[in-house]
CHARMM internal coordinates of N, CA and C (Angstrom, degrees):
IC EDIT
DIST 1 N 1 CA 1.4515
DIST 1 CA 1 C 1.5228
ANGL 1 N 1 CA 1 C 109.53
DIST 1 C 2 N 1.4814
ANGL 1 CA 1 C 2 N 121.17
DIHE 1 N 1 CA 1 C 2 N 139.42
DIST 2 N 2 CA 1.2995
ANGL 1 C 2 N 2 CA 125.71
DIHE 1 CA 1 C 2 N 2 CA 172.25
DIST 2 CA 2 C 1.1742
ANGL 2 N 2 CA 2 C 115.16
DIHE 1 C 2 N 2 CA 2 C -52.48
DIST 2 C 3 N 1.3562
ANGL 2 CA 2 C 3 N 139.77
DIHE 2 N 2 CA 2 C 3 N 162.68
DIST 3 N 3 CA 0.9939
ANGL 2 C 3 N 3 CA 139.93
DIHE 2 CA 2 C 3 N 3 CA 170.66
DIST 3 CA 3 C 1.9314
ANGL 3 N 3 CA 3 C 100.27
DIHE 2 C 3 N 3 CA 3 C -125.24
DIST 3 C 4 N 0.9734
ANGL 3 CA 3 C 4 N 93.46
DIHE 3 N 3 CA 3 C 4 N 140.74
DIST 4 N 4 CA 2.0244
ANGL 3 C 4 N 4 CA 96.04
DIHE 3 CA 3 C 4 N 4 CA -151.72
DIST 4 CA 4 C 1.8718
ANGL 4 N 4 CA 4 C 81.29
DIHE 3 C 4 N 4 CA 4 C -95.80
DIST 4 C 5 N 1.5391
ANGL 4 CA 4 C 5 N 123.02
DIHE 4 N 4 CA 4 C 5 N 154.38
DIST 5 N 5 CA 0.7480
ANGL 4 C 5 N 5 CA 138.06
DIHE 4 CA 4 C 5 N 5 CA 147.45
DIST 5 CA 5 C 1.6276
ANGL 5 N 5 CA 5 C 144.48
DIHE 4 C 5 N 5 CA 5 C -114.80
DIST 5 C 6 N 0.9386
ANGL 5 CA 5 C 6 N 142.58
DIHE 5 N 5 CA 5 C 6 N 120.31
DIST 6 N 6 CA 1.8703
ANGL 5 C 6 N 6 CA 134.09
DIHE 5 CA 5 C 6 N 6 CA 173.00
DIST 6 CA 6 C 1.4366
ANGL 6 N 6 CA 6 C 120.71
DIHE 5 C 6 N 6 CA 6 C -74.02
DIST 6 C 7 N 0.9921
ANGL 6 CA 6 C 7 N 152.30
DIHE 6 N 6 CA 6 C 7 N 98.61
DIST 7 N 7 CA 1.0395
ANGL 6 C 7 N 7 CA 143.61
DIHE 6 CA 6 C 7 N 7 CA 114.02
DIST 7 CA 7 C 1.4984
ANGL 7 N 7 CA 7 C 149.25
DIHE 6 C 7 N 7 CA 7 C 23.07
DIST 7 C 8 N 1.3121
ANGL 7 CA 7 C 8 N 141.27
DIHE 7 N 7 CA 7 C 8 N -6.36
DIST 8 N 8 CA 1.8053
ANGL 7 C 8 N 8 CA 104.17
DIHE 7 CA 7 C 8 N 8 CA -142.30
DIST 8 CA 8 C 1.5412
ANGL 8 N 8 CA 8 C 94.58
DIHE 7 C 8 N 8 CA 8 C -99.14
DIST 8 C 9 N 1.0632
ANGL 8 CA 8 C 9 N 86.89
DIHE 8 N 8 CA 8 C 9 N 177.90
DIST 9 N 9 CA 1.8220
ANGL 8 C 9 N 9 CA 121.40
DIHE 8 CA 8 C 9 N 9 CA -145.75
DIST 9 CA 9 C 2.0088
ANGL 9 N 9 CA 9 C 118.13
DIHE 8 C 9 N 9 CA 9 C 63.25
DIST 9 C 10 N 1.4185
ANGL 9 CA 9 C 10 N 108.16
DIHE 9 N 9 CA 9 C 10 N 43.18
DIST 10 N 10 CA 1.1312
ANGL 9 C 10 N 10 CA 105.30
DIHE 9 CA 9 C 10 N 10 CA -145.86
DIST 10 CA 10 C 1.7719
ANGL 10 N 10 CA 10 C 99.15
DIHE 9 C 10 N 10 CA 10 C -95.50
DIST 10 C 11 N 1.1807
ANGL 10 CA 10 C 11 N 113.93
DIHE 10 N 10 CA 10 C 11 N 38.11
DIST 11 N 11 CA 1.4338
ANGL 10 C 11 N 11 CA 136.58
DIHE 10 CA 10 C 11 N 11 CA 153.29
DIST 11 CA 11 C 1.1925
ANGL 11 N 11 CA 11 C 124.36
DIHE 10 C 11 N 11 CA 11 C -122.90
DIST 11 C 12 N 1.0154
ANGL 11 CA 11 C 12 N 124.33
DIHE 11 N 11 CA 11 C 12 N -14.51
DIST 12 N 12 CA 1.6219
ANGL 11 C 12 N 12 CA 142.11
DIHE 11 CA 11 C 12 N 12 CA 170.22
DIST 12 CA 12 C 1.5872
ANGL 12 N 12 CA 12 C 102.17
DIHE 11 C 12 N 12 CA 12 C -52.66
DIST 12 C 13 N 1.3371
ANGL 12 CA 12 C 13 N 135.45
DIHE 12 N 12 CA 12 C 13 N -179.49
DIST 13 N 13 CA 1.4095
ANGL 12 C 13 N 13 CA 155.31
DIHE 12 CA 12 C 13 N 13 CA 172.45
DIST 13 CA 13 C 1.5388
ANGL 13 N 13 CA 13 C 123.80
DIHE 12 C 13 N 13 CA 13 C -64.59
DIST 13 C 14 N 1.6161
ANGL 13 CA 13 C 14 N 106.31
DIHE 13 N 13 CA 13 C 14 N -36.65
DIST 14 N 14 CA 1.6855
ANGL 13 C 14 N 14 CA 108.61
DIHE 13 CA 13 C 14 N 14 CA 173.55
DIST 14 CA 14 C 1.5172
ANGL 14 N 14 CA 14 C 90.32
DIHE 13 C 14 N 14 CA 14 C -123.84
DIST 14 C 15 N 1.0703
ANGL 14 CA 14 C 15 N 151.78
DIHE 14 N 14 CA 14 C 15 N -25.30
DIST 15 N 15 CA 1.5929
ANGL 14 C 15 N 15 CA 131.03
DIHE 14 CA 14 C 15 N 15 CA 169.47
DIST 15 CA 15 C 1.6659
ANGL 15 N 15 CA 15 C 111.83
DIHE 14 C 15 N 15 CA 15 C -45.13
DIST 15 C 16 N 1.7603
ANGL 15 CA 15 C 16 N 103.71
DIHE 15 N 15 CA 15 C 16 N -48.39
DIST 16 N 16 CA 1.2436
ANGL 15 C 16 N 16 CA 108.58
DIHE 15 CA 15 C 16 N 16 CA -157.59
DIST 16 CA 16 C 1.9185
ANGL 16 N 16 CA 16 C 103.41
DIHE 15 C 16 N 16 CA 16 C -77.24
DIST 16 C 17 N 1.2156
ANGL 16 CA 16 C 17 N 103.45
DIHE 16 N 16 CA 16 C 17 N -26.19
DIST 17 N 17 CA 1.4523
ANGL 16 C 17 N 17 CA 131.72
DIHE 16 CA 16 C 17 N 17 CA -179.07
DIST 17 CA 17 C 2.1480
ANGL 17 N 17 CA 17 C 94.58
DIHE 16 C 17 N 17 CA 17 C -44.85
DIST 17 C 18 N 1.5080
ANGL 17 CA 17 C 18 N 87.22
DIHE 17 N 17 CA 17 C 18 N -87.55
DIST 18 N 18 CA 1.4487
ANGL 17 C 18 N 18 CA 116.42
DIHE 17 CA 17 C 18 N 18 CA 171.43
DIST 18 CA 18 C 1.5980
ANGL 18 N 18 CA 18 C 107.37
DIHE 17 C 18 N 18 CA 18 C -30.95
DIST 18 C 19 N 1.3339
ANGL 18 CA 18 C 19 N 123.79
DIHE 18 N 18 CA 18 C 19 N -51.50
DIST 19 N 19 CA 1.3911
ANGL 18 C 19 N 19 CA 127.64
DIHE 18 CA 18 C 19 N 19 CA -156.12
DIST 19 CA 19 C 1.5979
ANGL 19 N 19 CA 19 C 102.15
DIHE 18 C 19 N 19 CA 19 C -81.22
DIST 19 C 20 N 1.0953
ANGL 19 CA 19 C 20 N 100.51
DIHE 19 N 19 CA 19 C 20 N -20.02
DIST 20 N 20 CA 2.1302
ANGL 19 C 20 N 20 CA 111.83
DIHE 19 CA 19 C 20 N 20 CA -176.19
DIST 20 CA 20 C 1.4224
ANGL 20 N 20 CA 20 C 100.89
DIHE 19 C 20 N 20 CA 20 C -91.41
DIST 20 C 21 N 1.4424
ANGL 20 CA 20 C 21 N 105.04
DIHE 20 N 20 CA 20 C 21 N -30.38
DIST 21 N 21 CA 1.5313
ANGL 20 C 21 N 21 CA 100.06
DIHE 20 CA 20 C 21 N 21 CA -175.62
DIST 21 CA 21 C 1.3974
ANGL 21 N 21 CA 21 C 126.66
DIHE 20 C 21 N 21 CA 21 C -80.73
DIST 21 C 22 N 1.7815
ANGL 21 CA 21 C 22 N 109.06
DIHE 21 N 21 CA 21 C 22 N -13.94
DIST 22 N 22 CA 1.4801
ANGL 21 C 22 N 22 CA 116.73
DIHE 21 CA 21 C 22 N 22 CA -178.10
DIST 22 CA 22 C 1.8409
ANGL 22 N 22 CA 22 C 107.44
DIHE 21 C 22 N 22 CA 22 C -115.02
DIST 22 C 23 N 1.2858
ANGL 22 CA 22 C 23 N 100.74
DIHE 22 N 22 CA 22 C 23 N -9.38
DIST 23 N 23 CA 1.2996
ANGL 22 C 23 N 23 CA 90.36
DIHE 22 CA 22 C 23 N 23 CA 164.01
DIST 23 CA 23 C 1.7990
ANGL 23 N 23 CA 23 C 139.12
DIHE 22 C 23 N 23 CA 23 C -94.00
DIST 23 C 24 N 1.4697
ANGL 23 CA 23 C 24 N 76.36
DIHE 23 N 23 CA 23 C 24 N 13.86
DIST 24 N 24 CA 1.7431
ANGL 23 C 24 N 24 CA 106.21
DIHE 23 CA 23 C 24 N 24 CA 178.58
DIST 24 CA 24 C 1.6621
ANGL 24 N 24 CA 24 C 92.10
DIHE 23 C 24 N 24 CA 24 C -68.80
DIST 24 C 25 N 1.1454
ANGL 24 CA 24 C 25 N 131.45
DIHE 24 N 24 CA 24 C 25 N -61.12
DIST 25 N 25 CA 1.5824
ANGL 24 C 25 N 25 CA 135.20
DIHE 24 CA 24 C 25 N 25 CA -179.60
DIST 25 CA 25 C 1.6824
ANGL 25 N 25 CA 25 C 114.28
DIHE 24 C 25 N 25 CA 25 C -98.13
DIST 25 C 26 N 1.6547
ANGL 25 CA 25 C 26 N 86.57
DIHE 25 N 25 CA 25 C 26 N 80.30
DIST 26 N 26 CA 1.7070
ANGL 25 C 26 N 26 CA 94.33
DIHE 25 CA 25 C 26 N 26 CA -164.57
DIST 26 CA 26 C 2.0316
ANGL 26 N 26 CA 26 C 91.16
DIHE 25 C 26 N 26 CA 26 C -87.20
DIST 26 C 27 N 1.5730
ANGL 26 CA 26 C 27 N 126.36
DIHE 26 N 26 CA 26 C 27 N 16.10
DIST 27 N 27 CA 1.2594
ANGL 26 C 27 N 27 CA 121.18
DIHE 26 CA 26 C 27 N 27 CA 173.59
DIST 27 CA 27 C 1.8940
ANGL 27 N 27 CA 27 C 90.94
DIHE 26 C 27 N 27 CA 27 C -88.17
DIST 27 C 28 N 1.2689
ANGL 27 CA 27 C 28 N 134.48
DIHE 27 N 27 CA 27 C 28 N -15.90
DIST 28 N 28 CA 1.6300
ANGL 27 C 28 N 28 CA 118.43
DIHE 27 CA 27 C 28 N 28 CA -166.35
DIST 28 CA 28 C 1.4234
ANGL 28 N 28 CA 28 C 95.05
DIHE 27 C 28 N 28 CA 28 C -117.52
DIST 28 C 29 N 1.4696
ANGL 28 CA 28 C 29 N 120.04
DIHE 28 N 28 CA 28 C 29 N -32.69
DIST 29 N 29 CA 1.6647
ANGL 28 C 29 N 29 CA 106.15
DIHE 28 CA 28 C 29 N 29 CA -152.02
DIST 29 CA 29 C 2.0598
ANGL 29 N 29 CA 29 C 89.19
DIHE 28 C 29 N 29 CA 29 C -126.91
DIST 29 C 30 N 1.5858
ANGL 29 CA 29 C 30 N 108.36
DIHE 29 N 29 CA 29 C 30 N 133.13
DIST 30 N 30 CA 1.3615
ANGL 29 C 30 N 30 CA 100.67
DIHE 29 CA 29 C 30 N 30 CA 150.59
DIST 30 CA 30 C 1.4576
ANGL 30 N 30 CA 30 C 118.72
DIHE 29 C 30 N 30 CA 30 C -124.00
DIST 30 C 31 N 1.1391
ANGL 30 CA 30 C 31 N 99.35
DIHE 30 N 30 CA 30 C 31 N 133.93
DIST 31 N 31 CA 2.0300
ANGL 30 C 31 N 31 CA 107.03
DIHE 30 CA 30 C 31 N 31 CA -157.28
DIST 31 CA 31 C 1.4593
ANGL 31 N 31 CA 31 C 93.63
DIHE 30 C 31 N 31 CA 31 C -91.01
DIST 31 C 32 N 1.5236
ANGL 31 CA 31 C 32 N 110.03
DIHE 31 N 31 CA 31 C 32 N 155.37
DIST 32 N 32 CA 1.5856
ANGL 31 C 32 N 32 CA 133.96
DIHE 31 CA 31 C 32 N 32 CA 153.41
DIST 32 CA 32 C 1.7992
ANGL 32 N 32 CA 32 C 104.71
DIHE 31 C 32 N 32 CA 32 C -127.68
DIST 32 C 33 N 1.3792
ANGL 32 CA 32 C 33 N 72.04
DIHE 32 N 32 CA 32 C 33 N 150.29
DIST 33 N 33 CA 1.9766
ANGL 32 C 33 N 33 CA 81.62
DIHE 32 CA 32 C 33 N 33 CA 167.11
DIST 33 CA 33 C 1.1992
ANGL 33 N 33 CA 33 C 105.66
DIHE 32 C 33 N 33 CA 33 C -143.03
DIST 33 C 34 N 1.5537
ANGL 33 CA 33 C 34 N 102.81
DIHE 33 N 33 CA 33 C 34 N 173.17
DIST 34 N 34 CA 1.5516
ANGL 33 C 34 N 34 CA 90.96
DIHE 33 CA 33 C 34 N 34 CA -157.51
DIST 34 CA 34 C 2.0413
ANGL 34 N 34 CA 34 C 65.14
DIHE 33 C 34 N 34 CA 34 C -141.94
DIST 34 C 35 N 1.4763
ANGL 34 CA 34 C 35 N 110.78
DIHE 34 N 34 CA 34 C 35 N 140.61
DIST 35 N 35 CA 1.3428
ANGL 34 C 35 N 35 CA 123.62
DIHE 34 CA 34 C 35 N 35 CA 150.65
DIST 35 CA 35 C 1.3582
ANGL 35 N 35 CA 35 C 115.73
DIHE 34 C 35 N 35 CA 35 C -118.33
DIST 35 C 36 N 1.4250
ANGL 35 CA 35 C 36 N 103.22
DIHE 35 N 35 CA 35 C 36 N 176.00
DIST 36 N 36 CA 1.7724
ANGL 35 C 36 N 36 CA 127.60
DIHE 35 CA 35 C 36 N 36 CA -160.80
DIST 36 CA 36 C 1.7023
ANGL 36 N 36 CA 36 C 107.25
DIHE 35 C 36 N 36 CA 36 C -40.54
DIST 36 C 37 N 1.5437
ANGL 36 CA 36 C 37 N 90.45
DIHE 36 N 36 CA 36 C 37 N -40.40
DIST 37 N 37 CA 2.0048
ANGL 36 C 37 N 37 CA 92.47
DIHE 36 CA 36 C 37 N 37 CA -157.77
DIST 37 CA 37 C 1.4622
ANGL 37 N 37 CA 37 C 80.43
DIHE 36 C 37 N 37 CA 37 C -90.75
DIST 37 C 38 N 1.4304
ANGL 37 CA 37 C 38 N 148.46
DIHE 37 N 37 CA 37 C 38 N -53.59
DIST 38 N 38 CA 1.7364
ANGL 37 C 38 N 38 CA 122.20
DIHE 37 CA 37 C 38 N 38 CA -159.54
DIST 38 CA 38 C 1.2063
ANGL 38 N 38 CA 38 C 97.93
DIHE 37 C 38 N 38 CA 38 C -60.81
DIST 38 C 39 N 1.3894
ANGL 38 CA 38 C 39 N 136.43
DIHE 38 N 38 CA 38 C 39 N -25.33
DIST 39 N 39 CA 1.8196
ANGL 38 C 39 N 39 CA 102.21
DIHE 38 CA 38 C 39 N 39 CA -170.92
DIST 39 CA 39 C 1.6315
ANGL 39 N 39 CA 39 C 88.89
DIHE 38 C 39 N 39 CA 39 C -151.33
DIST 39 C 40 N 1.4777
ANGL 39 CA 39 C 40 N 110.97
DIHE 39 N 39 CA 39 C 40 N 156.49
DIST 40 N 40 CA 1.7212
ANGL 39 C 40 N 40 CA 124.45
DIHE 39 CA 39 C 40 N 40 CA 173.49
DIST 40 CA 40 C 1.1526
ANGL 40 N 40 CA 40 C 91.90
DIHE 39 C 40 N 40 CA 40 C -111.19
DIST 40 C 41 N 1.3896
ANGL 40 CA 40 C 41 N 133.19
DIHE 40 N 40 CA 40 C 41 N 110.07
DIST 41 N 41 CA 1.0404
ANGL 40 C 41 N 41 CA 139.80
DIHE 40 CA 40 C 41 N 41 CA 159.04
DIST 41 CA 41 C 1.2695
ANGL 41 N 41 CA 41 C 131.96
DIHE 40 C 41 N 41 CA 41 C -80.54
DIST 41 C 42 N 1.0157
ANGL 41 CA 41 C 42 N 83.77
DIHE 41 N 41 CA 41 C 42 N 13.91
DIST 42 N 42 CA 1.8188
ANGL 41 C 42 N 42 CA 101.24
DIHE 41 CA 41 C 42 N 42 CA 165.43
DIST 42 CA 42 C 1.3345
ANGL 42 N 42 CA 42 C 120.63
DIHE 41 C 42 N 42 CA 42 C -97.92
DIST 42 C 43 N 1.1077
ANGL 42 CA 42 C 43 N 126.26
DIHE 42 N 42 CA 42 C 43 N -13.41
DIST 43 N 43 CA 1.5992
ANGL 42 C 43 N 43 CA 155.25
DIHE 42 CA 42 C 43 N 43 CA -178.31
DIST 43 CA 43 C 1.4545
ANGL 43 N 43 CA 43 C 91.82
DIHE 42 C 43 N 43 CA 43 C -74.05
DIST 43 C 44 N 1.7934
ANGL 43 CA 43 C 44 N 128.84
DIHE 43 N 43 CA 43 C 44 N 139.26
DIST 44 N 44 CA 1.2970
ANGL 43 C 44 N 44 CA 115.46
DIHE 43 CA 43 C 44 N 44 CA 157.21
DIST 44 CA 44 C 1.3870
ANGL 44 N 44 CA 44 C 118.31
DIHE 43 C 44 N 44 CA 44 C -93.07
DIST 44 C 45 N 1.2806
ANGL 44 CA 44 C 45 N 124.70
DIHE 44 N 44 CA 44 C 45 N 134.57
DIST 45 N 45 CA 1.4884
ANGL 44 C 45 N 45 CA 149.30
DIHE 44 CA 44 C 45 N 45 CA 178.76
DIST 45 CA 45 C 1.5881
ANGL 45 N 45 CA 45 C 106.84
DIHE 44 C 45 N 45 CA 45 C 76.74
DIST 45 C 46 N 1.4877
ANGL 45 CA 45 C 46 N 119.43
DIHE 45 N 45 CA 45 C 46 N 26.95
DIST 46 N 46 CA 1.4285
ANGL 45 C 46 N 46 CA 123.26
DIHE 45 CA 45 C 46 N 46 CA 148.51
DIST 46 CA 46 C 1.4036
ANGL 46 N 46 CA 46 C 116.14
DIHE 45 C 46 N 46 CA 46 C -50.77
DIST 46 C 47 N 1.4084
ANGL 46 CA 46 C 47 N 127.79
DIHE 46 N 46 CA 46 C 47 N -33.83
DIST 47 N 47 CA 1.7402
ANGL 46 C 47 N 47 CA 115.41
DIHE 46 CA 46 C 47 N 47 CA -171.93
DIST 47 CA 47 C 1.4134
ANGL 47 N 47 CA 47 C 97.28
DIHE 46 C 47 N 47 CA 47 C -77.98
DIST 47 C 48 N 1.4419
ANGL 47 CA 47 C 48 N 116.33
DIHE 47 N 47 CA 47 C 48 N -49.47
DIST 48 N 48 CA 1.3866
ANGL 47 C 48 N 48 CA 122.24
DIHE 47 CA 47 C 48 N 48 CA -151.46
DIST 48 CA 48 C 1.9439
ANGL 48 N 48 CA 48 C 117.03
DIHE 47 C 48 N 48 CA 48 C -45.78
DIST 48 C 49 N 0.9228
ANGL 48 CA 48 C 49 N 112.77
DIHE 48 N 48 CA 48 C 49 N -37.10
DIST 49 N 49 CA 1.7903
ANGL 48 C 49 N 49 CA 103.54
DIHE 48 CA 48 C 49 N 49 CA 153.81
DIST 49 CA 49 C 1.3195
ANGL 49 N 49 CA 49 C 144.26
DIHE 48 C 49 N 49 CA 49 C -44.60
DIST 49 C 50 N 1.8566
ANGL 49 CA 49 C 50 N 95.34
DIHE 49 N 49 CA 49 C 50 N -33.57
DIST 50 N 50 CA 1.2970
ANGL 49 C 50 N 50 CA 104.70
DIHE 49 CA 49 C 50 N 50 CA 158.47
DIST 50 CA 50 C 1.2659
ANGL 50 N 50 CA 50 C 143.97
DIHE 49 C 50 N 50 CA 50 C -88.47
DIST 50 C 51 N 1.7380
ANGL 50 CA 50 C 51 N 101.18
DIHE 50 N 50 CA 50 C 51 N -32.02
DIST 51 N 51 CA 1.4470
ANGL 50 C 51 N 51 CA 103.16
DIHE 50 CA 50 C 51 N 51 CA 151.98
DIST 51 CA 51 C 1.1433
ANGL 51 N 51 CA 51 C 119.27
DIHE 50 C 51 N 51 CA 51 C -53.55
DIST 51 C 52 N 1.5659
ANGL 51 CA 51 C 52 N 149.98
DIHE 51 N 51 CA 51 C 52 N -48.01
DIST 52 N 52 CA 1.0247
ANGL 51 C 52 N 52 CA 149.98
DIHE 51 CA 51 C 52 N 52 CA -172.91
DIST 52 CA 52 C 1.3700
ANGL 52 N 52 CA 52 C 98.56
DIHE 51 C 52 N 52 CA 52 C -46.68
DIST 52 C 53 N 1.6385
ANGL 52 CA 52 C 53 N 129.05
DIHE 52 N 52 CA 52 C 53 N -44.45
DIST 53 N 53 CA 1.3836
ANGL 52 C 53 N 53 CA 109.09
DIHE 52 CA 52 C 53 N 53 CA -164.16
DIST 53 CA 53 C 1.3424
ANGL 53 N 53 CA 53 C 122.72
DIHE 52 C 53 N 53 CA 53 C -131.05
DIST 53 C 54 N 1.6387
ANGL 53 CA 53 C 54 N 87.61
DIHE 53 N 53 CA 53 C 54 N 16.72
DIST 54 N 54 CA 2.0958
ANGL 53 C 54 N 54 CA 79.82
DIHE 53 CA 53 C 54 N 54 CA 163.38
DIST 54 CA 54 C 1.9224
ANGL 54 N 54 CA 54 C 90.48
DIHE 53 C 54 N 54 CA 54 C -110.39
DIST 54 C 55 N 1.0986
ANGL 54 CA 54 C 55 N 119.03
DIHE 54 N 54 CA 54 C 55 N -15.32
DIST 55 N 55 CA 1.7935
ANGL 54 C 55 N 55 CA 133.06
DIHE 54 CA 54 C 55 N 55 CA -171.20
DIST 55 CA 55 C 1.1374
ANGL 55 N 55 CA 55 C 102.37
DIHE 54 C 55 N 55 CA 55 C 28.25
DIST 55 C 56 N 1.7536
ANGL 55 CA 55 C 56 N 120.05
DIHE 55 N 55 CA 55 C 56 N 97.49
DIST 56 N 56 CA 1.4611
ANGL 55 C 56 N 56 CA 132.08
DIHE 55 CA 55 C 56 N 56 CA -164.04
DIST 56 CA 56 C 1.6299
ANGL 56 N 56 CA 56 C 92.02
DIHE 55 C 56 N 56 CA 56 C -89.18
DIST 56 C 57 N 1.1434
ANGL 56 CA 56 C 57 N 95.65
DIHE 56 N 56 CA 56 C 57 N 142.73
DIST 57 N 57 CA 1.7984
ANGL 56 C 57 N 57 CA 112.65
DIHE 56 CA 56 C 57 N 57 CA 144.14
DIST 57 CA 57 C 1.4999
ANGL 57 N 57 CA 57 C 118.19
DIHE 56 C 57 N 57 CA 57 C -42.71
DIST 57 C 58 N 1.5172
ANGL 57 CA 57 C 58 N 109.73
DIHE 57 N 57 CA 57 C 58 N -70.00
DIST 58 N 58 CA 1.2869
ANGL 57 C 58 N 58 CA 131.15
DIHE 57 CA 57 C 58 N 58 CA -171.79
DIST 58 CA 58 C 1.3745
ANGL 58 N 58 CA 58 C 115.91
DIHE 57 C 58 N 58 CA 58 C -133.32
DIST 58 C 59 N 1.2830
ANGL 58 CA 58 C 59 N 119.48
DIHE 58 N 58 CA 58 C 59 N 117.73
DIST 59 N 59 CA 1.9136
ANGL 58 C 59 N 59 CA 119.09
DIHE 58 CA 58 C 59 N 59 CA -177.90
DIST 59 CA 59 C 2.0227
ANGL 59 N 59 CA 59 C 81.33
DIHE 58 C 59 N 59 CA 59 C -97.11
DIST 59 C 60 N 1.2669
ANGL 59 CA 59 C 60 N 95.12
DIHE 59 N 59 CA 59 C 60 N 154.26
DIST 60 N 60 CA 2.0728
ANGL 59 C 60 N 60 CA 132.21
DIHE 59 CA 59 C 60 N 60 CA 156.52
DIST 60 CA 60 C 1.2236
ANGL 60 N 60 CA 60 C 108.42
DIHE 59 C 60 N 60 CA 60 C -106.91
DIST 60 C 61 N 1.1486
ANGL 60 CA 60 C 61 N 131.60
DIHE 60 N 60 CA 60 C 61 N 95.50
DIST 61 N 61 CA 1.5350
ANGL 60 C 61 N 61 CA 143.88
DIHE 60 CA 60 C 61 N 61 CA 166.69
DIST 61 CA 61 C 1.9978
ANGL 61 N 61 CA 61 C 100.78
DIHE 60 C 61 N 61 CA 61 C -50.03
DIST 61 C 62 N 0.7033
ANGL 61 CA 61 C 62 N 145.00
DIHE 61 N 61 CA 61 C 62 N 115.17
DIST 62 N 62 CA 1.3960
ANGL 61 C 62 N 62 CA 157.48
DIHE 61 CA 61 C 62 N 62 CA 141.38
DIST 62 CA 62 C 1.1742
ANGL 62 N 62 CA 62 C 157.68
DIHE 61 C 62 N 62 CA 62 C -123.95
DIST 62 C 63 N 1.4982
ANGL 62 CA 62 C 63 N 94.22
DIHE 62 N 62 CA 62 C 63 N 4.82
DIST 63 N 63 CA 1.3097
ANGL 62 C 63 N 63 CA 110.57
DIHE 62 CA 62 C 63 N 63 CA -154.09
DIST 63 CA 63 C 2.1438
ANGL 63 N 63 CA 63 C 86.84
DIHE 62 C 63 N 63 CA 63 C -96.11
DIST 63 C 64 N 1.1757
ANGL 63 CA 63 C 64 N 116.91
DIHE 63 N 63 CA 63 C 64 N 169.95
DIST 64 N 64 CA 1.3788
ANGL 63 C 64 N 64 CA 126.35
DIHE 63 CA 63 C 64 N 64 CA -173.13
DIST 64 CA 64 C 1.0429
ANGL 64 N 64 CA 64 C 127.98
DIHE 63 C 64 N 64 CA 64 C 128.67
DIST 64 C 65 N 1.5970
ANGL 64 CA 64 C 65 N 130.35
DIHE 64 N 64 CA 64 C 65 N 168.73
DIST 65 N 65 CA 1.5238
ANGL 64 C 65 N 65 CA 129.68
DIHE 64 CA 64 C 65 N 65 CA -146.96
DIST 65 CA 65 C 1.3293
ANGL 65 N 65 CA 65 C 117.31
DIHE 64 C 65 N 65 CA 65 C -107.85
DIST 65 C 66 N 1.4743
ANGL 65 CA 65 C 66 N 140.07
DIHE 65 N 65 CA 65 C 66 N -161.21
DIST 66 N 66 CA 0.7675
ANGL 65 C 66 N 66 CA 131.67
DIHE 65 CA 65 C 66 N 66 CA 174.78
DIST 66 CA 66 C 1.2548
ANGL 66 N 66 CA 66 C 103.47
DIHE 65 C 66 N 66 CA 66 C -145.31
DIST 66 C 67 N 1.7886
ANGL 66 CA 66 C 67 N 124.21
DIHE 66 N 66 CA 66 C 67 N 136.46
DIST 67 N 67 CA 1.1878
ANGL 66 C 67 N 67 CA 106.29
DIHE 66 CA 66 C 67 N 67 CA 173.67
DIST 67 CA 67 C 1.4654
ANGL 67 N 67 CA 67 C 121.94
DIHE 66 C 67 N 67 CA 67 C -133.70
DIST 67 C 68 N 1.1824
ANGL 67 CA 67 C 68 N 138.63
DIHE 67 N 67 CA 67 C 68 N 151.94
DIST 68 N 68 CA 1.5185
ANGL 67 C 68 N 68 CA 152.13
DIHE 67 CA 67 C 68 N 68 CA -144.29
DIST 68 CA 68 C 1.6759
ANGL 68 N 68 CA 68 C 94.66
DIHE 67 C 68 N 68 CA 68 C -86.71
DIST 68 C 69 N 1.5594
ANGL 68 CA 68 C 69 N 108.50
DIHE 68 N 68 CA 68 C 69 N 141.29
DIST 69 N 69 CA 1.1956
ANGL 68 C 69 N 69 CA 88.83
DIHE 68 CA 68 C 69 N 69 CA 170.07
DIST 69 CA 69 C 1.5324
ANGL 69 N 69 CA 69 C 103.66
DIHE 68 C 69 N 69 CA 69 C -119.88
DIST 69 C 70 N 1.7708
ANGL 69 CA 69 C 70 N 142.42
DIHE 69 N 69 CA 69 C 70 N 136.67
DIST 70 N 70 CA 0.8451
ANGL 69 C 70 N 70 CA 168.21
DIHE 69 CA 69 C 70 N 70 CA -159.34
DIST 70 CA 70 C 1.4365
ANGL 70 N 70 CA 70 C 108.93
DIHE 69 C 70 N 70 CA 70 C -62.02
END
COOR INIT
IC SEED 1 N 1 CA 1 C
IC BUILD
């Protein structure tokens, strides 16, 4: 059985990294990603629709900003 994965920041530099690297063995792992515009994760209970319906095994936290320093 697959083992489902999440993503977010999964256009970013190591989401997108990660997401090429497990979909090489698409017989064990099926990946989701989640980018900037499908969800604000800054919002509370913005993911929770999606967990409900891809219901990962394992999420990769990656998603986040960058900030300038002065």
């Amino acid at each position: 059985m697959k083992k489902t994965i999440l993503i977010t920041g999964a256009h970013g530099f190591l989401g997108a990294s990660l997401s090429d690297f497990l979909k090489k063995d698409q017989k064990a792992f099926k990946v989701y990603g989640i980018a900037r515009k499908q969800c604000d994760l800054t919002k509370p209970g913005a993911l929770r629709p999606i967990l409900r319906r891809v219901r990962p095994a394992y999420i990769f936290h990656f998603a986040g900003g960058r900030t300038e320093d002065e």
